[in-house]
Biotite code that builds the C-alpha atoms (Angstrom):
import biotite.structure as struc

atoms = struc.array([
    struc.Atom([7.699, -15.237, -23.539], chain_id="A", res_id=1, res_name="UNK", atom_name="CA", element="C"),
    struc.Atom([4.139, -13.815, -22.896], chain_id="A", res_id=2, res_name="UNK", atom_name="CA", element="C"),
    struc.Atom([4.397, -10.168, -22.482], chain_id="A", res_id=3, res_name="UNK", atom_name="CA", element="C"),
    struc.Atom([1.911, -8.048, -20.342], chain_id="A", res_id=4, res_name="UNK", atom_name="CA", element="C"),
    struc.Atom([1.843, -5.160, -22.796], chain_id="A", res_id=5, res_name="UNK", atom_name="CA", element="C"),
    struc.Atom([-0.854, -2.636, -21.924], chain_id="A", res_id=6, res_name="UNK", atom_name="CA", element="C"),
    struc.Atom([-2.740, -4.753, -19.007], chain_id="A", res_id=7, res_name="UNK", atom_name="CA", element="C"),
    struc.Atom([-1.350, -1.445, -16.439], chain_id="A", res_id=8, res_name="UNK", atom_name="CA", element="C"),
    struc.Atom([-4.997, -0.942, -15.391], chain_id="A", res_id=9, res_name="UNK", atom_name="CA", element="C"),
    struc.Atom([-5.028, -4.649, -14.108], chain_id="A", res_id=10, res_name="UNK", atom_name="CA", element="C"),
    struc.Atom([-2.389, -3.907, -11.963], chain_id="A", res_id=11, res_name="UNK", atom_name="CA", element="C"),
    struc.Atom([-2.865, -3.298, -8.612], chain_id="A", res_id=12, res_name="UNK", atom_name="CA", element="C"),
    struc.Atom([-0.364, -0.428, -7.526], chain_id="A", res_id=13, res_name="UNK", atom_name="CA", element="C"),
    struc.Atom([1.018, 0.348, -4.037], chain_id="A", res_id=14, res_name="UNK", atom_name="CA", element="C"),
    struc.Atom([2.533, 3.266, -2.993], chain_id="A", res_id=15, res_name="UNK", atom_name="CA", element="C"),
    struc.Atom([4.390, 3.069, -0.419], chain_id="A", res_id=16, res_name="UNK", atom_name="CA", element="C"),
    struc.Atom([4.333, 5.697, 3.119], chain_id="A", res_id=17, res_name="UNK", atom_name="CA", element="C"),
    struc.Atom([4.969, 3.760, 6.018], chain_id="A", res_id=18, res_name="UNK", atom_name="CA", element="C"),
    struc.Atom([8.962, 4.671, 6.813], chain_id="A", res_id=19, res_name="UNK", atom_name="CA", element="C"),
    struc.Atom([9.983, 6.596, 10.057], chain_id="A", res_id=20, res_name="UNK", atom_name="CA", element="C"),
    struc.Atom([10.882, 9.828, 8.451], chain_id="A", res_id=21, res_name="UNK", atom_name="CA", element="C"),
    struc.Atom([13.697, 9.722, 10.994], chain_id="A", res_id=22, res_name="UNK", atom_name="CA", element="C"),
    struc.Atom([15.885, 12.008, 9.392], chain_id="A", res_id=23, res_name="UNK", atom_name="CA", element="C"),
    struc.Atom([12.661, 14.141, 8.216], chain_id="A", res_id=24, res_name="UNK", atom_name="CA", element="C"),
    struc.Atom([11.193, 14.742, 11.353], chain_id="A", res_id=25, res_name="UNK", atom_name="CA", element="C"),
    struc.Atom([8.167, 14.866, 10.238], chain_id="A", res_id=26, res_name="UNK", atom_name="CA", element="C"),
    struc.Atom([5.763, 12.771, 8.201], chain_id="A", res_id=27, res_name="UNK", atom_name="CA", element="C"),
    struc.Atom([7.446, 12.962, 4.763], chain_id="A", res_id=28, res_name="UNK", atom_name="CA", element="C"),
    struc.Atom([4.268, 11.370, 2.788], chain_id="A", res_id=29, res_name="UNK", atom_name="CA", element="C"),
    struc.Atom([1.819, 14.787, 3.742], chain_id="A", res_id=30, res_name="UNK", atom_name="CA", element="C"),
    struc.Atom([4.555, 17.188, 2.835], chain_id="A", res_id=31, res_name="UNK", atom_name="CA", element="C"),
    struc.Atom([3.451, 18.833, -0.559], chain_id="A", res_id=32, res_name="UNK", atom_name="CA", element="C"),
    struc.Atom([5.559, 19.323, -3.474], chain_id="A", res_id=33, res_name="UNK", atom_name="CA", element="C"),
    struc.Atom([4.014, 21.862, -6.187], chain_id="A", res_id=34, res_name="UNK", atom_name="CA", element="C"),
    struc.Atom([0.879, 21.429, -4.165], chain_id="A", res_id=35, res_name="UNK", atom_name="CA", element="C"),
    struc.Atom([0.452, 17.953, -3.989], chain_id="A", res_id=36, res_name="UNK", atom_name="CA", element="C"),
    struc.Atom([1.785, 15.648, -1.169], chain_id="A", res_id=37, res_name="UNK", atom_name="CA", element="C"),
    struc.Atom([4.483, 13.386, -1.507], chain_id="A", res_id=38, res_name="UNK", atom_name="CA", element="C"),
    struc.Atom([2.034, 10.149, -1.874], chain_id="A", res_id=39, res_name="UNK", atom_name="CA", element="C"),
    struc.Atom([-0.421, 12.236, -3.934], chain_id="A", res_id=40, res_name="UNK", atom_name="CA", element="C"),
    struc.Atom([2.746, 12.588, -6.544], chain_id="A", res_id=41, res_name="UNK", atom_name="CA", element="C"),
    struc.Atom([3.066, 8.977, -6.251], chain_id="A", res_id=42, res_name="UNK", atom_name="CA", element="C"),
    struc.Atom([-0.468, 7.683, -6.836], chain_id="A", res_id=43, res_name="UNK", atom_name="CA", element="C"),
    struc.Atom([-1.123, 10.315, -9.424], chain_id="A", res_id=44, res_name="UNK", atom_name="CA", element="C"),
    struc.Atom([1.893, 8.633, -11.351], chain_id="A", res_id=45, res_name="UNK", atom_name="CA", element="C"),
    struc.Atom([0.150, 4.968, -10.882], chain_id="A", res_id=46, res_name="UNK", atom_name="CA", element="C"),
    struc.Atom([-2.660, 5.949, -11.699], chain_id="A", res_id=47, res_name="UNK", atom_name="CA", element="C"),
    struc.Atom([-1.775, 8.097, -14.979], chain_id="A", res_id=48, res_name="UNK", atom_name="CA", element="C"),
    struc.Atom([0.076, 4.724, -16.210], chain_id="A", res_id=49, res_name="UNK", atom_name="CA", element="C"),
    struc.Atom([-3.403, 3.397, -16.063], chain_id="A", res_id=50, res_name="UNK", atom_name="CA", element="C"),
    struc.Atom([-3.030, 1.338, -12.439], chain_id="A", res_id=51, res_name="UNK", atom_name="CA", element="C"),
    struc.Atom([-6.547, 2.343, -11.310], chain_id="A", res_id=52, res_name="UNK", atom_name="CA", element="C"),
    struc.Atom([-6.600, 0.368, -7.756], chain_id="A", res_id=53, res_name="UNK", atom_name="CA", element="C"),
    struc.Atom([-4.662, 1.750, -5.484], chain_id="A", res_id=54, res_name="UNK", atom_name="CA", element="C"),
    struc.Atom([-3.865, 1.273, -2.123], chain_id="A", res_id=55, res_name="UNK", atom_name="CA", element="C"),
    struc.Atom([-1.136, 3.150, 1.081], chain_id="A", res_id=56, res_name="UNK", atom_name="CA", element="C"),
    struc.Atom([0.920, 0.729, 2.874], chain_id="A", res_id=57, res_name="UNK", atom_name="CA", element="C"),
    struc.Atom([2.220, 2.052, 6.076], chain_id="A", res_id=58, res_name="UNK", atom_name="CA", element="C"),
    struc.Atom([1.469, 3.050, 9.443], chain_id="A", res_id=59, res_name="UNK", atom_name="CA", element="C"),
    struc.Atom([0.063, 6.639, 9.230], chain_id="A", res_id=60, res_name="UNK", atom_name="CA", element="C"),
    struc.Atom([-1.303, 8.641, 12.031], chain_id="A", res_id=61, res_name="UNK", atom_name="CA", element="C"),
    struc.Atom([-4.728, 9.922, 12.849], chain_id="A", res_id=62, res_name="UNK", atom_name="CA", element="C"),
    struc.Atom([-4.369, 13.259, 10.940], chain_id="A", res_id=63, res_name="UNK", atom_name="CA", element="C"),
    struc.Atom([-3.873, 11.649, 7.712], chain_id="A", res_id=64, res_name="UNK", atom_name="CA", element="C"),
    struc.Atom([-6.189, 12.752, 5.136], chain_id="A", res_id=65, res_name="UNK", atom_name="CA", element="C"),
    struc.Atom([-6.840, 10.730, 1.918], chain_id="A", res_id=66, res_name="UNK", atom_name="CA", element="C"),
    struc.Atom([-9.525, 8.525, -0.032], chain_id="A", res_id=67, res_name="UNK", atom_name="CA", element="C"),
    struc.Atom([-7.495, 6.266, -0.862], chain_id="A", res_id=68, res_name="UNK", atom_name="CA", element="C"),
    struc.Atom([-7.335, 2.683, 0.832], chain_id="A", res_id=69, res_name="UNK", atom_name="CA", element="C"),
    struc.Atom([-4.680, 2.449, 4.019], chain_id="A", res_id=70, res_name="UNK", atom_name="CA", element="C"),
    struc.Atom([-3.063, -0.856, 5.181], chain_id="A", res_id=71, res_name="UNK", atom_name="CA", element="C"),
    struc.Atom([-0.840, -1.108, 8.023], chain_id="A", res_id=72, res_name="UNK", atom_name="CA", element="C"),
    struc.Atom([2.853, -3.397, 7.558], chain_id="A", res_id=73, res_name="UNK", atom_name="CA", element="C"),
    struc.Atom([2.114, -6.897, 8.391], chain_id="A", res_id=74, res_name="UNK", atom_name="CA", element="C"),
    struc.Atom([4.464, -8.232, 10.298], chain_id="A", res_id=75, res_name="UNK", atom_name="CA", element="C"),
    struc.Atom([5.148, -11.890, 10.406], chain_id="A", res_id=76, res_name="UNK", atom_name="CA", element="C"),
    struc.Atom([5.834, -11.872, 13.799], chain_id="A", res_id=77, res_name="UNK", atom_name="CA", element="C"),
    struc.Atom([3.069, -9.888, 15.549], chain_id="A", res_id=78, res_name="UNK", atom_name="CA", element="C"),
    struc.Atom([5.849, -8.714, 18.078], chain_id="A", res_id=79, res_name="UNK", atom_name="CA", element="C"),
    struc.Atom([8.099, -7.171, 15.694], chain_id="A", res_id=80, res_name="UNK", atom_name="CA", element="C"),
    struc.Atom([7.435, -3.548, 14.303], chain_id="A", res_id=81, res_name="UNK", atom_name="CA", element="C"),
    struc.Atom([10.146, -3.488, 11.667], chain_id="A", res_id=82, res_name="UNK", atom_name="CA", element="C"),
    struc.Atom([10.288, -0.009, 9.867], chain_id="A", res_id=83, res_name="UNK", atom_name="CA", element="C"),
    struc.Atom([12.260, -1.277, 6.613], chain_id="A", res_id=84, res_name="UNK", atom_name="CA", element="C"),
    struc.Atom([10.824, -0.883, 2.837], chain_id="A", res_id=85, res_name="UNK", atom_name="CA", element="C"),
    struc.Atom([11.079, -4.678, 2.704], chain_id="A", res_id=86, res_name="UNK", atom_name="CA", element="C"),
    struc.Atom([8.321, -4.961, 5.375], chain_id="A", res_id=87, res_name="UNK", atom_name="CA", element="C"),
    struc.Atom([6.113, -2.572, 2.611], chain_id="A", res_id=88, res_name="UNK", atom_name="CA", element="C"),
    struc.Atom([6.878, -5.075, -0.684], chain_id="A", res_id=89, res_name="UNK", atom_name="CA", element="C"),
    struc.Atom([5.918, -8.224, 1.585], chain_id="A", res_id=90, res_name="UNK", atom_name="CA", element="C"),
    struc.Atom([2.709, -6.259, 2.879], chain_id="A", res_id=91, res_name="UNK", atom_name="CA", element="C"),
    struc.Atom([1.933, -5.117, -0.798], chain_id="A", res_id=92, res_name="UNK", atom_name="CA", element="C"),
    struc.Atom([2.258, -8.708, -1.942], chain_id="A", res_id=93, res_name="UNK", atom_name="CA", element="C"),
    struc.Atom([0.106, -9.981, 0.717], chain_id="A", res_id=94, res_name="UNK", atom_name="CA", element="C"),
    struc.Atom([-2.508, -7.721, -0.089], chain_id="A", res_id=95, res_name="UNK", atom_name="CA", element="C"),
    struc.Atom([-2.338, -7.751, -4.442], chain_id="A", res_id=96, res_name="UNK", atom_name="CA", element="C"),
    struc.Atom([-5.500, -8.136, -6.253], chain_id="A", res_id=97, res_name="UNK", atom_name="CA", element="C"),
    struc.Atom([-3.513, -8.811, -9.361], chain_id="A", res_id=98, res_name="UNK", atom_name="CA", element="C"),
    struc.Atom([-0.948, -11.361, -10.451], chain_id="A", res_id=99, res_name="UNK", atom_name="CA", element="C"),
    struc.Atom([1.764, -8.067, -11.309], chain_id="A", res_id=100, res_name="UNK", atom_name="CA", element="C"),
    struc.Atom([1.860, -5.319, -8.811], chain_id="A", res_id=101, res_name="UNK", atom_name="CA", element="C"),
    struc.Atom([3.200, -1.601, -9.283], chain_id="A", res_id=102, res_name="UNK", atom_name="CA", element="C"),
    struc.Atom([5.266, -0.553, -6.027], chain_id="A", res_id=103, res_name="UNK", atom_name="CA", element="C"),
    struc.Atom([6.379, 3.057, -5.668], chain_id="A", res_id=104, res_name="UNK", atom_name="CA", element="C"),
    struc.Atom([7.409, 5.397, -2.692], chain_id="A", res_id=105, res_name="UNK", atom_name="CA", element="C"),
    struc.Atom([6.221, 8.390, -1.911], chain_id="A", res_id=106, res_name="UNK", atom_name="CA", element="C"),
    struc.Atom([9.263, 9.685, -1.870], chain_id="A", res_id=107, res_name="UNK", atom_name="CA", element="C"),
    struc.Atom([10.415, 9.861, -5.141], chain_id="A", res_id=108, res_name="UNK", atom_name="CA", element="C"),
    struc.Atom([8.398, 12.767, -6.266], chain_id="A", res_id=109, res_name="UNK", atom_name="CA", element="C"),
    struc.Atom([9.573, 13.107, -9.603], chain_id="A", res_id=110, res_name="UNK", atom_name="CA", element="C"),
    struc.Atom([8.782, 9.749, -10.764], chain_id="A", res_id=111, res_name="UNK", atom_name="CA", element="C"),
    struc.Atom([6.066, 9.989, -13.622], chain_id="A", res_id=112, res_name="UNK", atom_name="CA", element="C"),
    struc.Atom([3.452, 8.218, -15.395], chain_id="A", res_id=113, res_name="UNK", atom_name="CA", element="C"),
    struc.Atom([5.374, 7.797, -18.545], chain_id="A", res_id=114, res_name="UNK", atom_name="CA", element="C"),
    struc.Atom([8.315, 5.962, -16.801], chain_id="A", res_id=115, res_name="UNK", atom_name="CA", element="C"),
    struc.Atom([5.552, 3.572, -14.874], chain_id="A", res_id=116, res_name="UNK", atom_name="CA", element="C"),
    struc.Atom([3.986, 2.828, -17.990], chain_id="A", res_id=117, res_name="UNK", atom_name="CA", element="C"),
    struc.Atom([7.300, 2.096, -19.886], chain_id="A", res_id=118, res_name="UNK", atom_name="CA", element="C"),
    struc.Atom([8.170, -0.201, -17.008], chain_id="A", res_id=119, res_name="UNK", atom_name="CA", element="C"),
    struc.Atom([4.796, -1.939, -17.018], chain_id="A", res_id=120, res_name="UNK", atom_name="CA", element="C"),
    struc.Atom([5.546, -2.760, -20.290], chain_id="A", res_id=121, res_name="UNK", atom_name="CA", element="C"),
    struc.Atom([8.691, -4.636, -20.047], chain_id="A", res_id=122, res_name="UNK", atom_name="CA", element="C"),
    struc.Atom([6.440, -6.856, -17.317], chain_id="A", res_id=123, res_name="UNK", atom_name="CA", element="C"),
    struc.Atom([6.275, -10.430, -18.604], chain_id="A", res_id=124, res_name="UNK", atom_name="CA", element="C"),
    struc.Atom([6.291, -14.327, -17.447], chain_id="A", res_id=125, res_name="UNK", atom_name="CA", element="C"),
    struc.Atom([9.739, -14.004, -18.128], chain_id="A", res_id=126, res_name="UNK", atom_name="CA", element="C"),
    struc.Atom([10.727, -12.045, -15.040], chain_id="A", res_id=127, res_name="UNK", atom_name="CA", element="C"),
    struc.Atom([10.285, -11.763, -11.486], chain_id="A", res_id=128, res_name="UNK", atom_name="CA", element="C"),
    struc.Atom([11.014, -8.049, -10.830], chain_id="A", res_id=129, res_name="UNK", atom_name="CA", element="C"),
    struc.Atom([11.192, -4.797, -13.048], chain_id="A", res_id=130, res_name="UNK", atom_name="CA", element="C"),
    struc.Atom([13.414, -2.613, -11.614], chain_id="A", res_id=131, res_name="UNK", atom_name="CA", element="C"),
    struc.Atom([15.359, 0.862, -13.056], chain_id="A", res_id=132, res_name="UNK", atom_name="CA", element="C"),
    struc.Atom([18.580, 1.880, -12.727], chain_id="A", res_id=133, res_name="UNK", atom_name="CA", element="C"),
    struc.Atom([19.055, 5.308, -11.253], chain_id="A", res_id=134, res_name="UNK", atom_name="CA", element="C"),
    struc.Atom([22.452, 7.488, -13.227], chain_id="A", res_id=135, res_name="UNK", atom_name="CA", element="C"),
    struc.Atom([24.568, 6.843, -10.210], chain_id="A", res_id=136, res_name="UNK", atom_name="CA", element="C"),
    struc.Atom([24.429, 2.735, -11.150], chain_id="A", res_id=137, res_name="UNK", atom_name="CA", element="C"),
    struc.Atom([22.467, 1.951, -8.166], chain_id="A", res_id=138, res_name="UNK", atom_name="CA", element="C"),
    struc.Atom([19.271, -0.136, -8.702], chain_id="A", res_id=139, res_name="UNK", atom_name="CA", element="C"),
    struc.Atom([15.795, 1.518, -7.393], chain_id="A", res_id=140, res_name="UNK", atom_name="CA", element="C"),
    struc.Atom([14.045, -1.627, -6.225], chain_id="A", res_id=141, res_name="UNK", atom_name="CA", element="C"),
    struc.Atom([11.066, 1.235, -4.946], chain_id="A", res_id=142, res_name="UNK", atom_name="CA", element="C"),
    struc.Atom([9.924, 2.393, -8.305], chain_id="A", res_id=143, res_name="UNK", atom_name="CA", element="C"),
    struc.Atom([9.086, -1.096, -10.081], chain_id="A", res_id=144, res_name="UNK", atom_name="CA", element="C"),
    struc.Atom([6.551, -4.133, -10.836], chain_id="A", res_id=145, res_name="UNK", atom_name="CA", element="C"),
    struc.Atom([6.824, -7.290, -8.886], chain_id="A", res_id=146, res_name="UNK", atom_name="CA", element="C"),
    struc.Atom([5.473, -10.813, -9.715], chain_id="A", res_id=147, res_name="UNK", atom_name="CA", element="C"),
    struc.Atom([3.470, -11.534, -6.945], chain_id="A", res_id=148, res_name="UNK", atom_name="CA", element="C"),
    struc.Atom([3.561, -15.845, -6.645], chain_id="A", res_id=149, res_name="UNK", atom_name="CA", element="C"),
    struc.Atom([7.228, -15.918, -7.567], chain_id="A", res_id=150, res_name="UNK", atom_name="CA", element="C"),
    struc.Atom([8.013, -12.676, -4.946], chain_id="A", res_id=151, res_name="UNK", atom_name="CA", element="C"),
    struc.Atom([6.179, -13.233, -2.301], chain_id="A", res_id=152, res_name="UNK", atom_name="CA", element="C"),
    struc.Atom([7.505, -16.620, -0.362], chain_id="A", res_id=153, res_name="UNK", atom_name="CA", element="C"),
    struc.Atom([11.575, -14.949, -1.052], chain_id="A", res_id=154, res_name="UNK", atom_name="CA", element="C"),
    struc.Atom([10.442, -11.921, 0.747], chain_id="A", res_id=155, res_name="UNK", atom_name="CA", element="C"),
    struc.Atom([8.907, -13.383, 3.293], chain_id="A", res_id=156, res_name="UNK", atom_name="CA", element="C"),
    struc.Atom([11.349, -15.878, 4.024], chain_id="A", res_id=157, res_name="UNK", atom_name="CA", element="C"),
    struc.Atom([13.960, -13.231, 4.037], chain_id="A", res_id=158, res_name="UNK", atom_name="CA", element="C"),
    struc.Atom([11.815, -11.476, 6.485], chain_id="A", res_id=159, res_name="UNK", atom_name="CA", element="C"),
    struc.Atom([11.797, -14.416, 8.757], chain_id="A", res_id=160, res_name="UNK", atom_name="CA", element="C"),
    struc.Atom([15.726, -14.890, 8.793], chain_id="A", res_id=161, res_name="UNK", atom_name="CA", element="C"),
    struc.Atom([16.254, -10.925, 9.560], chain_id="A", res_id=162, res_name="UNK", atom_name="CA", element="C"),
    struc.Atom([17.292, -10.299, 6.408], chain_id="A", res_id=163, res_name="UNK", atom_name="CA", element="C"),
    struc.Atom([16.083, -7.390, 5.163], chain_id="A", res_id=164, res_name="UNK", atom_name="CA", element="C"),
    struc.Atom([18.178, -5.595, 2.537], chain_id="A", res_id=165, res_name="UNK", atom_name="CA", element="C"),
    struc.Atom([16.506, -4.850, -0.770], chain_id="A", res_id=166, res_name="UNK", atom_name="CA", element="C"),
    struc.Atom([19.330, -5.786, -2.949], chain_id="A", res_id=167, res_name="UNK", atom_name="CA", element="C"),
    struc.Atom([19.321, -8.753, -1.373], chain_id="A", res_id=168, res_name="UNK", atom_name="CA", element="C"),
    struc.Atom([15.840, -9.735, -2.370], chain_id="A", res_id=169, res_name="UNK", atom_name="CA", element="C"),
    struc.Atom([16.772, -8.821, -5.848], chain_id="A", res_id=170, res_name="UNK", atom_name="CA", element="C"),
    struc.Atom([19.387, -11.065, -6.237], chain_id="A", res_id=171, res_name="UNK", atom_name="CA", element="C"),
    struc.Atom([17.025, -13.878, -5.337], chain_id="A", res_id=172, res_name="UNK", atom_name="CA", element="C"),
    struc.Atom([15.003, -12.920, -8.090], chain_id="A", res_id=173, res_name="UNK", atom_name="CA", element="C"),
    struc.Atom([14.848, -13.242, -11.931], chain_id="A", res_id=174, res_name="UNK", atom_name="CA", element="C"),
    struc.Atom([15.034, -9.418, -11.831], chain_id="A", res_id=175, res_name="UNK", atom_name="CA", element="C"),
    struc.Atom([15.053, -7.148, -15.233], chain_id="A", res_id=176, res_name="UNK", atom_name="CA", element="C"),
    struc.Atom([16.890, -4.220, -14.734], chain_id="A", res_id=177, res_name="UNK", atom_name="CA", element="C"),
    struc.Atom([16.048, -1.434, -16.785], chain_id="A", res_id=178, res_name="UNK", atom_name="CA", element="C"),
    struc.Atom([19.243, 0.554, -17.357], chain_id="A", res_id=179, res_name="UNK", atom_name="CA", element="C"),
    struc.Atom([19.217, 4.772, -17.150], chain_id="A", res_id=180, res_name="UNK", atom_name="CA", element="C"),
    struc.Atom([19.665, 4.725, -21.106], chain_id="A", res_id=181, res_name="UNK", atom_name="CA", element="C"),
    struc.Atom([16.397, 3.204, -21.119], chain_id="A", res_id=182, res_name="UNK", atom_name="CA", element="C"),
    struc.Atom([14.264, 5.641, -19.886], chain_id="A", res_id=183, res_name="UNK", atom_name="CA", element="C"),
    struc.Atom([16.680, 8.901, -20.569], chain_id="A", res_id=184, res_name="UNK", atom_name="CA", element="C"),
    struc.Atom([14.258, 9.914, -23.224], chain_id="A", res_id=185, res_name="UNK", atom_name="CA", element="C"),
    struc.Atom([11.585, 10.230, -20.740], chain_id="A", res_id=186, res_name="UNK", atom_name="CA", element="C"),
    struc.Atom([10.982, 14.117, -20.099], chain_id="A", res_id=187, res_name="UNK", atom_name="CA", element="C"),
    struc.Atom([11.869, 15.021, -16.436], chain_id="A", res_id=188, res_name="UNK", atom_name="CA", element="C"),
    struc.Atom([14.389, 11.380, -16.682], chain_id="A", res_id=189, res_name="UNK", atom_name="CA", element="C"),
    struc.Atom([17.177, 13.592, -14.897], chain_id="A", res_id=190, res_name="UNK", atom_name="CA", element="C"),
    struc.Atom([15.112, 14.443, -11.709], chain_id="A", res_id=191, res_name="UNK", atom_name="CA", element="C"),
    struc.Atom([13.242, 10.527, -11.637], chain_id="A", res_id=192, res_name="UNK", atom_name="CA", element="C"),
    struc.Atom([15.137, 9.289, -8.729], chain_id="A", res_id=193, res_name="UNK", atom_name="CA", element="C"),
    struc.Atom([15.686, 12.382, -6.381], chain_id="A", res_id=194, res_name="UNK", atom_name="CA", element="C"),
    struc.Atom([14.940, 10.830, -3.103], chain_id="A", res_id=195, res_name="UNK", atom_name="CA", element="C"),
    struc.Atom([13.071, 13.383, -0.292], chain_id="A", res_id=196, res_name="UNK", atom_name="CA", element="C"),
    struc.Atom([14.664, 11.664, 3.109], chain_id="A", res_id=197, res_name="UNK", atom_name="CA", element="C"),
    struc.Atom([15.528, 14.571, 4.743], chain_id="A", res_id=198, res_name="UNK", atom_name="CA", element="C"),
    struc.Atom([15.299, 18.744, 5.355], chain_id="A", res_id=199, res_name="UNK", atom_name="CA", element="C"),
    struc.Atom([17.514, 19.010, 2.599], chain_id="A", res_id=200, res_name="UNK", atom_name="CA", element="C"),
    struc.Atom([16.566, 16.912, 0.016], chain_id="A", res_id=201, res_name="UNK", atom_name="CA", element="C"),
    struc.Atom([13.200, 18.342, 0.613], chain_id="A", res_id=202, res_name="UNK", atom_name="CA", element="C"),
    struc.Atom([14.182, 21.958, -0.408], chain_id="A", res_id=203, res_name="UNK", atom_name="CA", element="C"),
    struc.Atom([16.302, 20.572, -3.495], chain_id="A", res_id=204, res_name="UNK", atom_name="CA", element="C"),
    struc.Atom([13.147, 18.947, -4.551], chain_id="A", res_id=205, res_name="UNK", atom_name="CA", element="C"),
    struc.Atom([11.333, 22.244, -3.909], chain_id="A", res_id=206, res_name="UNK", atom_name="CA", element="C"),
    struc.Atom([13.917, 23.818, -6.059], chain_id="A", res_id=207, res_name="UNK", atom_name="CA", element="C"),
    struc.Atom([13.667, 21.724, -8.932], chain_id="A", res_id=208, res_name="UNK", atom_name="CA", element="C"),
    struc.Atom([9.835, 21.744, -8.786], chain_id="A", res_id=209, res_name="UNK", atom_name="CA", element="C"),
    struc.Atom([9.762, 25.281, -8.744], chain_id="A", res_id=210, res_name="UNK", atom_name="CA", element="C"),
    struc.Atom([12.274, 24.999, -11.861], chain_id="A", res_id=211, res_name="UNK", atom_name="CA", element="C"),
])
């Protein structure tokens, strides 16, 4: 096994702001959290595990203000606009500079550095996919490292059949899920995977910021 210990900063890391916000109402990436927006959080947590490059994926509007690179979802057929996460990981992979990539969305604000670079560090030619496990069980395929040659043509021909869960993509993969008891020593490991989708979640994650 050849383990890719402490090559973060040649990672190329993605965050990801391109969903609908349907049940926000509003763009969810430029609302601020403890004075940062929601993708600031996000690249500020690449980029303190040592991911340098960074890059948006997503279709944002004309008022969005940041200096860091924006890409638009690809779609494989030019006549689709598909708003699903899956459509982000296939435009991320598209786009890597490196063989790994770090993916994270914008809205988990609470995700840090520390859990990024523990993640990073489990990367290796072993695996396909790095991917946590939230408390509740679940995996959180949107906070993880993805090998891009092995990744990329199962995404994308899961794209082209319609199918576009996340789990489903991870199943297809040689995937190393990192369980909770993992990463529970990490400070702020209780609030990692509170997920801003709506009104709601937006003023628990106020709350908790404002401890």
């Amino acid at each position: 096994m050849s383990a890719l210990n402490g090559t973060a900063p040649n990672l190329h890391g993605f965050v990801l702001v391109g969903g609908a916000s349907s049940r926000m109402g509003r763009d969810k990436a430029q609302m601020a959290i403890g004075g940062q927006k929601l993708f600031e959080r996000s690249a500020a947590a690449l980029r303190a595990a040592g991911l340098h490059r960074i890059t948006l994926v997503g279709k944002v509007g004309s008022d969005f203000d940041s200096d860091l690179p924006v890409i638009d979802d690809i779609f494989i057929d030019a006549a689709d606009d598909i708003r699903a996460p899956i459509v982000g990981v296939y435009t991320a992979l598209s786009r890597a500079k490196t063989p790994w990539i770090g993916i994270l969305a914008c809205d988990l604000p609470f995700v840090t550095g520390d859990l990024m670079t523990r993640l990073a560090g489990i990367c290796s030619d072993e695996f396909h996919a790095i991917v946590p496990i939230q408390p509740d069980a679940r995996s959180q395929p949107l906070c993880g490292f993805y090998r891009c040659e092995s990744c990329l043509p199962v995404v994308e021909g899961m794209i082209k059949s319609n199918d576009l869960k996340m789990q489903g993509f991870l199943s297809r993969l040689t995937t190393r899920f990192v369980e909770f008891n993992e990463i529970a020593d990490l400070e702020g490991s209780a609030n990692f995977f509170v997920n801003v989708n709506s009104s709601k979640d937006y003023a628990t994650a106020v709350t908790i910021e404002a401890g």
